[in-house]
Every structure is written in C-alpha cells, then in structure tokens.
N, C-alpha and C positions, 0 to 999 in steps of 0.2 A: 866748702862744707856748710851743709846748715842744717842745721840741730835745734832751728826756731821752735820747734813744737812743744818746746819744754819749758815751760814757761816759768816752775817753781826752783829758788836757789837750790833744794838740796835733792837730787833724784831720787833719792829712794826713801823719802816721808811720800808714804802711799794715800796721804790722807788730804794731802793738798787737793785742789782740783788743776786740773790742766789737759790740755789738749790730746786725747790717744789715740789720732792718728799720725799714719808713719809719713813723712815729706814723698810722695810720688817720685820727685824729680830726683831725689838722693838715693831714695830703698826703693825704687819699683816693684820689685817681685816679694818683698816685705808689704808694702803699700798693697799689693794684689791678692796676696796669697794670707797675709796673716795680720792678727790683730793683738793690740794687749787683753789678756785675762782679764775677764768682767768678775768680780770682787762677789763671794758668794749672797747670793737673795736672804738667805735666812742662816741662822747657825749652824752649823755641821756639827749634828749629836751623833756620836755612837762609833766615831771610827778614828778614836784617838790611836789606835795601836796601828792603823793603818797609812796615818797619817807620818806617826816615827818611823815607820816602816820608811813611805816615800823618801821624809827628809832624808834618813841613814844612805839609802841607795844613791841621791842626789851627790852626797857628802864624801863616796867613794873617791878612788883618789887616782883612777883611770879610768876602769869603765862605769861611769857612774850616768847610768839612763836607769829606766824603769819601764814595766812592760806590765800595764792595769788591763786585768781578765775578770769580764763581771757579765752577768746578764745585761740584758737590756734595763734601763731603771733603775738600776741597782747601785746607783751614785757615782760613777767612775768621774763623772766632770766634775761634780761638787765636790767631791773629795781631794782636786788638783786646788778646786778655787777657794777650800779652808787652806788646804798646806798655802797655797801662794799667800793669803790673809794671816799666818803666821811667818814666813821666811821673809826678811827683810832684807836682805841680804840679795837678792837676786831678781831680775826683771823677767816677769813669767808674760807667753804669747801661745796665741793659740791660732794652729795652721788649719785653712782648711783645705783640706785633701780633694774633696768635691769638688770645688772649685777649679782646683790645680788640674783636677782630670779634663776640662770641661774643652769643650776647643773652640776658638777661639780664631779667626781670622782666615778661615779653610786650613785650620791647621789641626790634626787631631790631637784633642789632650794627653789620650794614652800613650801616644809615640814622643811627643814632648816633656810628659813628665819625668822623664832623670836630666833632662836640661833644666828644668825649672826646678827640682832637687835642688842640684847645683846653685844656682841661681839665689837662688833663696837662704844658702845660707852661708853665698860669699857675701852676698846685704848682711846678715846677722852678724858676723864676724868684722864689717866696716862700720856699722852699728854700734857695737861692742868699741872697736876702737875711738867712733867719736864722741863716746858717752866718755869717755878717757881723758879725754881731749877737752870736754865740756867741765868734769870734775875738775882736772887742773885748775882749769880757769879761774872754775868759782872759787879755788882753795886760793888761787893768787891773790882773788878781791879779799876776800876774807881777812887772810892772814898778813896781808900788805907782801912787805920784798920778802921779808925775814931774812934767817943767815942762810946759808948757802947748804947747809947741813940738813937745815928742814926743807927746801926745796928737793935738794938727792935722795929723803925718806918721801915724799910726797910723790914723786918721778914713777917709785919703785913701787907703790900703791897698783893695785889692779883694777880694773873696769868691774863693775859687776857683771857676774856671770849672767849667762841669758836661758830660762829654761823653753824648750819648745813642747806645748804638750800637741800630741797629732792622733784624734780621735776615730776612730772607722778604719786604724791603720793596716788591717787587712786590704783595703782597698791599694794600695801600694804594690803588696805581690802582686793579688788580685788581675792588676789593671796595667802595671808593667814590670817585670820581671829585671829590667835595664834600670827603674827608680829603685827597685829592692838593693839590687846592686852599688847605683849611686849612693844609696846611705848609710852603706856599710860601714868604709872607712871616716864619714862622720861621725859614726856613733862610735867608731875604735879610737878616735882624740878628740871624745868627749869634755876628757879630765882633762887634756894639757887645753885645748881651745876655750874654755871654759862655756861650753853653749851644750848643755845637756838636755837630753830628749827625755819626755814622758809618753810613750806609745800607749792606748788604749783602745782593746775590740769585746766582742761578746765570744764564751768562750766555744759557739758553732763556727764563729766564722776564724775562731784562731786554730780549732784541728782541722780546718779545711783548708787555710788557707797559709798558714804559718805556720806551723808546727813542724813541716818537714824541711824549711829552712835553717839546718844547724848554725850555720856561720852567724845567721842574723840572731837566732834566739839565743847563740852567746854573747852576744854586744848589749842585751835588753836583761835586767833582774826582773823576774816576773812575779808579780804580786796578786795572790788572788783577792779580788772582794764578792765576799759574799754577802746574801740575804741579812741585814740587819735583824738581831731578834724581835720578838715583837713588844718589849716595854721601851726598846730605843724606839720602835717603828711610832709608839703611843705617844714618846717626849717628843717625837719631830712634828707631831699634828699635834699636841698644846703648844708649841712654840710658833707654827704658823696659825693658832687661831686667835694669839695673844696676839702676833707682828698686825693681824688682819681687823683688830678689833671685835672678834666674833666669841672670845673666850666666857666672856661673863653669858652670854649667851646660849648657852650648851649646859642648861641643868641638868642632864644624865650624861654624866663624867663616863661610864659605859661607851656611850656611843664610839668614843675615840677608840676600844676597842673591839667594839661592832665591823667601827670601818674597817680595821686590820682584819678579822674575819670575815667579811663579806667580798672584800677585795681578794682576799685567797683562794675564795671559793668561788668566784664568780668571776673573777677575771685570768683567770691563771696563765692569760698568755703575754703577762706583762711582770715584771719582777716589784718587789718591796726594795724601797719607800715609793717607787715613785707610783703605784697604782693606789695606795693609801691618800697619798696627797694629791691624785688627778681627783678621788672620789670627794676629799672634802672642801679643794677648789669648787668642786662643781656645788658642792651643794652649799658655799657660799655665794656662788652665782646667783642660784634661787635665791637664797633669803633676800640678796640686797636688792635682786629686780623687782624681788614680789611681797614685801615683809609683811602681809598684813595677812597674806594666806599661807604662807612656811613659816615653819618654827627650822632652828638647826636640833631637829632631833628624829628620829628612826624611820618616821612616814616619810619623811624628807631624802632619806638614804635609798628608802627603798623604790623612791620614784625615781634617784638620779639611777640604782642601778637597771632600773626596769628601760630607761630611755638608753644605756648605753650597750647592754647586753639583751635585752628582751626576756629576761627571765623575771619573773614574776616574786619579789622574796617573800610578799605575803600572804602567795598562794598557797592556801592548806587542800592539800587532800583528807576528806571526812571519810575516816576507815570505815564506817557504817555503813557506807552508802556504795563500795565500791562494786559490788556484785551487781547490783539493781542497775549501775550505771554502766556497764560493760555491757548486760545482759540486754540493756533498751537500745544500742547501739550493734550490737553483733547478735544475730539470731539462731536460735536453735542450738546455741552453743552453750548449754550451763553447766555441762561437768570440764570443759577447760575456764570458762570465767571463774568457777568457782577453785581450782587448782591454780589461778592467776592471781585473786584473790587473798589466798593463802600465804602465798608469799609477798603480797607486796603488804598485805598489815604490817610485817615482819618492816619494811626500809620505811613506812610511815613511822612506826614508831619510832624508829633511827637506831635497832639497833641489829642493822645489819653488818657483816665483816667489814670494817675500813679499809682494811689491806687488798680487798678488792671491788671492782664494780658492782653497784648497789645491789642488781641482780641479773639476772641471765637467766632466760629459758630458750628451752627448741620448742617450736611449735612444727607439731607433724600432723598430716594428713594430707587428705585428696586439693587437689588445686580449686579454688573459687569457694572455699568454705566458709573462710574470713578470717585467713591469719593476717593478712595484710591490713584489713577493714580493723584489727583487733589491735595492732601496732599504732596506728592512727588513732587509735580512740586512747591508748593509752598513754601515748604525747599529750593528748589535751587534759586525760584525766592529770597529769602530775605534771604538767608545764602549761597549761592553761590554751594551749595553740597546737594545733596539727602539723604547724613546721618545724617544733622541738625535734622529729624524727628525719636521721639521718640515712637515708637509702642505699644500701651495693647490692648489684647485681652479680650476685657471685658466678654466673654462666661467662662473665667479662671476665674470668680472672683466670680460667681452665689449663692456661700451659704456664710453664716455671719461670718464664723470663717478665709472667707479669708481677712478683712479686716486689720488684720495686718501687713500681708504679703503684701497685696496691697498699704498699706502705706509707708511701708517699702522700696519697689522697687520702687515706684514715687519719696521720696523724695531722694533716692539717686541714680538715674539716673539724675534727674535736681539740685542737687547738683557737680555734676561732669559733667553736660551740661546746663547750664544756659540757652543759647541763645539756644533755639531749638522750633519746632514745636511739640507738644503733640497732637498726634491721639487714641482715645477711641474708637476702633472698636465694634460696636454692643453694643451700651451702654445700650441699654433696657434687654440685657442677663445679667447685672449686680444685684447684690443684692442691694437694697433700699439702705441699707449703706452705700453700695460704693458710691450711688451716694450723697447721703448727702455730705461726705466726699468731692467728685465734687464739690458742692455748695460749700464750706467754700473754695476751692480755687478759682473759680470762684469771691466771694465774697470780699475774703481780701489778694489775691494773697502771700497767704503765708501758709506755713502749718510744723507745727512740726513732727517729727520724735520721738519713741520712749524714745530714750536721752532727747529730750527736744531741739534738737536742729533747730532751726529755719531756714524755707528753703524759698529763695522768688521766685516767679513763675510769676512777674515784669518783666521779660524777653521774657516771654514765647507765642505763641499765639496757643491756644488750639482749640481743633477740634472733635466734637467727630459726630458720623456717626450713624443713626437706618434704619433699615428696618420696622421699625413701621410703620401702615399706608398705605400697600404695597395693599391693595384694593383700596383706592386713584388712585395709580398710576396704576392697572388693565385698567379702565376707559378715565386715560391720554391716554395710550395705542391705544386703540380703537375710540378716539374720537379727538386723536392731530397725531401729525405727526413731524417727526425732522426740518422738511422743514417749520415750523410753526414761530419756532425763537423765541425770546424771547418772544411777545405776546402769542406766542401758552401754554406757560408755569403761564404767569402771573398770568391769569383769573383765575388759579387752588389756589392760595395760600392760601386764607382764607379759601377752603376747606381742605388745607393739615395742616393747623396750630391746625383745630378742630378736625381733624383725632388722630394728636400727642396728644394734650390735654385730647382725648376721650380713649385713648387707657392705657389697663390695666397693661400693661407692660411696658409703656414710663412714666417715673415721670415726669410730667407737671408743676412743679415748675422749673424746671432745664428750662423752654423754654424761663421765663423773664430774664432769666442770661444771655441768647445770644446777641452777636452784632449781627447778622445774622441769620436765621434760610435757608439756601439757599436746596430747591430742583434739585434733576436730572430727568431729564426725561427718559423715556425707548428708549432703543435707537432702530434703524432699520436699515433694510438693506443694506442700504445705506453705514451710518458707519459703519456697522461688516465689508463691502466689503472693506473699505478703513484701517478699522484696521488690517484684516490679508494680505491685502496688505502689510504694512508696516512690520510687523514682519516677513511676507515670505522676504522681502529684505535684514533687520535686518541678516534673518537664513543665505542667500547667502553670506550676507558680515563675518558672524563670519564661516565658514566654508571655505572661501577661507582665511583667515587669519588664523586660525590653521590646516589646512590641505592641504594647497594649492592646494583645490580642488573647480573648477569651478562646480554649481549648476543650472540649468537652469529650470525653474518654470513655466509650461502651463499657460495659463490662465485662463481655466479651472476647476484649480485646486482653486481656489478662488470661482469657483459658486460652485462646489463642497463642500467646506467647509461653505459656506455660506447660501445655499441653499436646498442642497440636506439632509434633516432629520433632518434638523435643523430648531428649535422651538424659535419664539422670544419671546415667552411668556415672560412673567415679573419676574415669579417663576423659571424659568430653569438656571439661572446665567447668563443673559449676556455675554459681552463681554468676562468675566471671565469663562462661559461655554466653549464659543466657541476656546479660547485657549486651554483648556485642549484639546477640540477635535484636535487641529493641534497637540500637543504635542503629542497624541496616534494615531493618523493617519498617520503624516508626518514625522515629527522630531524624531520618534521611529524606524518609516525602514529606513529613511535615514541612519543614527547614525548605525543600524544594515550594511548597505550595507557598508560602510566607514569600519568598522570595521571587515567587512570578503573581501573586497576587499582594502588595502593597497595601491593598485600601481593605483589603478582609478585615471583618471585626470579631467574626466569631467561626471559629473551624473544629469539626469535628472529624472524630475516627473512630472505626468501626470495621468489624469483620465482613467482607461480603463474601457469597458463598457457604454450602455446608462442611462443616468441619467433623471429619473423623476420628478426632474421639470423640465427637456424641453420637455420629451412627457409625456402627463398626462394620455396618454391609457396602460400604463405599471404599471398594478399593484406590483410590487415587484423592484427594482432595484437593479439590479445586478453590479452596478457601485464602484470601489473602487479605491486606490491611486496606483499605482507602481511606484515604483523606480529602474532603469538601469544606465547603461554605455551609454553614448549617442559618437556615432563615430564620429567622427573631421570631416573625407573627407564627409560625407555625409549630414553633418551638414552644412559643408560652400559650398555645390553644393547645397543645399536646401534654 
C-alpha cells in the first residue's frame, strides 16, 4: 500500500499544504481520470441556500448524490468548491469525463468508458479504504497502545467519505449508453459505500440528453441554479476587485452595476456571474498593462465590450439627423426614409415596447429600389458597421421540412450577435411555417432552439422585404414620378396595404406585427443617372488605389448605360438590373484591359458609335463601350 502522498498527520485539516496528487502505481485510473477539488478562487456570495441544499442531499442516507442544472456560468463548479470549503468531513475530486472519453492506445474512449467507470471507482473505494488504514495509524501514534476498549471504538470509526463531483455529465449518456448503465448501481450504494456523486450539466444538454433517462435521474436529487440576482452579481465583483487590489480604484461605485447591465445586454449568450466577472477581468487586464492611459471606469468598459462583441456602447445615434442620413445613402426614396424615421425616434429615445424587438418594418416594393441598400445603411446608422446586419434568404426556406434548419441558423446567429439588424428577404418565398415561426418572434421577442435553449431577439430590429403587390407599384410607375416626394407616394398606401393583405403569397397576419409597413417607389431616370454616377466614381477611386492606374469616364458613357436599352420597367430589377449591366459592359473590359496591358497608366472609356436615344431615326444601334490607353500629351493639349 502506499499512501505516501499525504504528507500532513491529520487528513482532513484542508489547510495544511500537501501533495494532491494520486500515486499512479496504486489509483491508476484515479491518477488518470481525476483530481482533488481546487479550493474556490474567491468567496462564494449569493448561494447559501444552494449550498444547504447540496450538503442536505450529500447527508441522505441512501441515495444521496446530486444532480446541478444551471446555464453555462452560472456557478455550478464554484458552488461544489464553497460546499467542499465548508464540509470537513469528506474528501471532495473532480472527474474529468473528457478525458475519460478521449482514446487512448487505438483504443476508442466511447467504447471504453463503462470499463474506466468501473475502474475508477474500485480505485475510489481502495482509496477510501487506505485513507482508513492511514487514520488508524496515525490514531496509534497519537494515542500510544491505550486500553483495548479505545482501539475497538477507533476500529469502528469510518474512512471519510469521497464526494465525486463529474461536470459535462451529459457527456456520459451522450457518448455511451454502457457508462450510463455502469453508474447506475454506483450511484444506488452511494449511502452504504460512502462515495457520493455530484453530477453537473447545462439545462439544453440535460433535456436532450438526460432527462429521458428515468432509472438514472432517480439515483441523482436535482438541483436548480439559477442566475444570481443582480446586488449578489455587484457583491461578487466588489469582492474580486478587493482580492485584486483594484477596489479603491473604481470611484464610480455604479460602474459595478454598469457591468451587470452591459454584460446582459451585450453578452447574452453567456449566463451571470460569470459574463460580469469575464468583463471586469478584462478590464483589469487593461488597467495593469496600461495604467497611465485606463482608468477602471466606463470608457474603459466600453472598449473591453467594443473588443469582445463589436458593438459600439458609446455609439449615439443623433435623432436629428436621421432622415438627412438615410436620404444621402438611399435615393429618391423620402417618403419611406421619412416613415423609417418615424419610428426609429421612437427606439432612440428608448421607449419602445421591451417585451418585444425594438422594431420591425416590411419594406415593400419593385425589386432594385433600395430596400436592401436601406437595411445596410441602417446597421451602420445604429451599430456603427454594415456587418451588424444579419441576412435570410427566405426563397431558401419555401418547403416545410426547412423549418428546422431555419430555426436553427436564426437562433444561433442572434445568439452570437445580439445587437444586430435582421433582414428577411423575400419573405412571401417563404413557407407559411417559416412565417408563423416570424410571428412568435415578432410577438414575444424570443424563441427557443432545438436544446430548449432560449434566445432573446430584445435586441434586435427586424426587417423583412416583399415584392408582393408589384402591380400596385406598375401604376405608381406611370402615374407618380421621383420628383413627386413624399406626397407622390402617400396617397398610394391604403392601396398598397390591400394589395399585401389581398395577396395569396403574403400572409397578412404578419402585417399587424409591423411598426411600419414603409413602401419604395420605382425609381427613374433621374436616379439611375446619379447612381451609376456614383459607382463609376467609386470604380475610378478602387482602380487607382490598386493599380495605380488613372481612369477617365466620358460622360456619355452614363446616358449610355442609363438610357440606351435600358428598361425602367418595375419587373426588370432596377437599380439592381442596371449595375449588373455596368458590371458586364464596363467593369469586365476594363478589368480585361488592366489585365493584358500591365504597364497602362492611364485608360479611358467612352461610347463609340451613335446611340439611339439621341437619334430616334436609327433603327438598330450600333453603339457600345470601348476601352483604351488614353495619351498624356494629347490629353493635356486637349
């Protein structure tokens, strides 16, 4: 036997120091699999009634295990390693299951693990006996022979009990079905072997994984932990900024409950304490790397959360300004900037409904108008960045079996982006389902995922887009004009709200769900002319910045693309038609011309040919784009 590892006379003064690991050559699969309880970092505030809770279940007098269901975060280890820091009484280890899964010698862990079950806790039980064996002893030195009276009370004494806490124990059904089995009847002579388990998972992976296990979840008393309130969540970050020497350091006593706010709002796919206390780790990080340019105070917060979520917390949007600033980004469009507008004063000012997502509008009309272009700007106006916006292609979702799938990718993209804009493109291409499923987040700004786990959409301001209706706007077409402005647009609403309503492919329940239901109008000549304006400039600037080549762009070449065979119709795609036509007309020979000519420094484009819409006696036009080398000396004597 050897029991060498324990170096202090009395085993269970926890305060000694001494050696905590297990002898290899005695406990192998102890030695492999598990270790002693590391003694908690910081004081365990806030979950005294969780803690009697444990002990009492421990203290059962058969089946006495426990069975800790908590979020992730949410303390389930720290809460084992206060109780172990108050029970004296008992030698607490902690397994890892990972490990045990893991394979090892061409052997697979999954198919090994109810032998290494086993394994593991006929060690525990010869453990338990030599700790028996050890106490005697030391009570011999102690006490000398004495009479024979106190050696037969001393005989009769017990080993201390062994608790085993085993964390991710989902992993166990999970991963074999045969370990599930193997621990059964361990955890049923709990109380007579005295080696009690403390199981612990999060409460998705215990209805997926456990819960249909009767036999095992009667062996386990299950205990929930939940979310700490938030003046425990404030005393557990004053006690780590005291342990850390940062306390006197923090002159707005607030901040402690900033963090708990901003962590809930900005992290939410992590549970309290521990997203409080990642965020003021970190922002203890800063100070002591950098202390001469951090303070521990809210600038400080608002950079650790900007680095860990990308969200911006000191970004204000100026209600002032927000019409002007939609209206220079999306053209021709002022009677929905200014119905967009409308509503979003309303979540600036913060007091829109909590109980559901900030806002929600339908953006309806002709395809290439700019609802897309209008989503994208309004990510950046209220999250600082065009990637806050979260894109579905709802034509991907059109039969009933995608619905899983579709729930699936919603809720774990706004699981891992909280704050973001949600865009439903083409929501009428969706399957009825999908859009149910729409309603109940629209509705109660939240929605479970397959696990069960719950995801809030409280953050979010949702968007979704049809072309339903697109006869409506044939008629705007020919009877309004850009130059109309927002009246030109108005007078149409009550007929485009009967259109959606009427239409067999738009579910017309989803329309009461809206803050908004804002139309676009078809756009015209006008603005096609000023949008490939803009993108021909766009093209000049991104080609003298990677090729340091000068581009010089007719004017021409704008009625050319605007004009010439080109159809404003409502069905042709807009704006969105008529970039693809530069992207095959212009942006394709240029790109070719760069790419067989190297050394060009200056390249121009130009219509050659006449083009019919300027003489309307030319039936056929013969007019198209070229692209050349344009000469320096002849260009600056021109």
């Amino acid at each position: 036997m050897s029991i060498s590892m324990i170096e202090r006379p009395e085993f269970l003064t926890k305060t000694d120091p001494w050696d905590r690991k297990f002898d290899a050559n005695e406990y192998p699969h102890l030695a492999q699999y598990a270790e002693f309880l590391s003694a908690p970092s910081r004081p365990i505030i806030g979950r005294d009634r969780e803690m009697r809770r444990l002990l009492a279940s421990l203290n059962r007098a058969e089946l006495s295990n426990a069975f800790l269901l908590g979020d992730a975060g949410s303390g389930k280890t720290a809460l084992v390693q206060g109780t172990s820091d108050k029970d004296k009484d008992r030698i607490y280890l902690e397994v890892d299951l990972a490990k045990m899964a893991a394979s090892e010698n061409g052997e697979d862990g999954a198919v090994q693990m109810a032998s290494r079950i086993k394994a593991l806790f006929e060690d525990a039980i010869k453990f338990k006996k030599d700790m028996l064996g050890k106490q005697e002893l030391q009570q011999h030195l102690d006490d000398g022979e004495g009479d024979g009276q106190t050696r037969r009370q001393k005989k009769e004494e017990k080993a201390p009990e062994l608790v085993l806490f085993i964390d991710e124990f989902h992993l166990l059904v999970q991963l074999s079905q045969a370990a599930a089995q193997a621990i059964k009847p361990i955890l049923a002579e709990s109380g007579r072997r005295g080696i009690k388990i403390i199981a612990a998972t999060t409460f998705a992976e215990f209805h997926e994984y456990v819960e249909h296990d009767q036999a095992l979840m009667q062996r386990l008393q299950r205990i929930n932990i939940r979310e700490p309130e938030k003046q425990t969540v404030v005393s557990i970050l004053k006690s780590i900024a005291k342990s850390h020497g940062v306390f006197d350091d923090i002159y707005d006593h607030q901040l402690y409950e900033l963090i708990y706010e901003h962590s809930n709002r900005y992290v939410p796919a992590d549970s309290q304490p521990r997203k409080s206390i990642l965020m003021l780790d970190s922002m203890i990080g800063w100070y002591r790397t950098y202390p001469g340019e951090y303070k521990m105070d809210r600038h400080l917060l608002a950079d650790v959360i900007y680095d860990s979520t990308g969200v911006q917390v000191t970004f204000q949007v100026d209600g002032r300004y927000i019409e002007s600033m939609m209206n220079e980004r999306v053209y021709s469009q002022k009677f929905a900037m200014k119905t967009l507008e409308q509503r979003l004063q309303i979540a600036v000012a913060d007091l829109h409904d909590k109980t559901r997502p900030i806002s929600s509008f339908l953006f309806t009309g002709p395809t290439g108008t700019g609802k897309t272009e209008t989503v994208k700007g309004l990510s950046e106006l209220l999250f600082g960045d065009e990637r806050a916006m979260i894109r579905f292609d709802m034509s991907e979702f059109g039969l009933e079996n995608s619905l899983d799938r579709f729930r699936e990718e919603l809720t774990m993209k706004v699981w891992n982006k909280s704050h973001s804009v949600l865009l439903f493109d083409e929501v009428e291409k969706a399957n009825p389902i999908i859009t149910r499923l729409l309603l109940q987040v629209l509705d109660d700004g939240r929605l479970s995922n397959k696990q069960g786990r719950e995801v809030s959409f409280l953050n979010t301001y949702i968007v979704l887009t049809t072309n339903a209706g697109s006869e409506v706007y044939e008629n705007i077409a020919h009877y309004s004009n850009e130059e109309d402005g927002e009246d030109g647009l108005a007078k149409y609403q009550k007929v485009i709200r009967r259109s959606l309503i009427s239409n067999k492919s738009f579910a017309p329940e989803i329309i009461n769900r809206m803050n908004a239901i804002i139309p676009f109008q078809p756009l015209g000549y006008k603005t096609y002319e000023k949008i490939i304006l803009n993108k021909l400039k766009k093209l000049q600037q991104d080609v003298y910045r990677i090729h340091g080549v000068k581009v010089s762009i007719q004017p021409d070449v704008i009625t050319y693309l605007v004009h010439e065979d080109h159809d404003v119709d409502t069905n042709t795609g807009g704006a969105r038609g008529l970039v693809t036509r530069m992207d095959s007309e212009v942006i394709s020979p240029l790109s070719r011309y760069i790419n067989k000519y190297s050394d060009a420094k200056h390249i121009g484009i130009h219509v050659k040919g006449e083009m019919a819409c300027r003489n309307k006696n030319i039936r056929k036009s013969e007019a198209h784009i070229e692209v050349g080398t344009v000469d320096e000396k002849k260009a600056r004597r021109g």
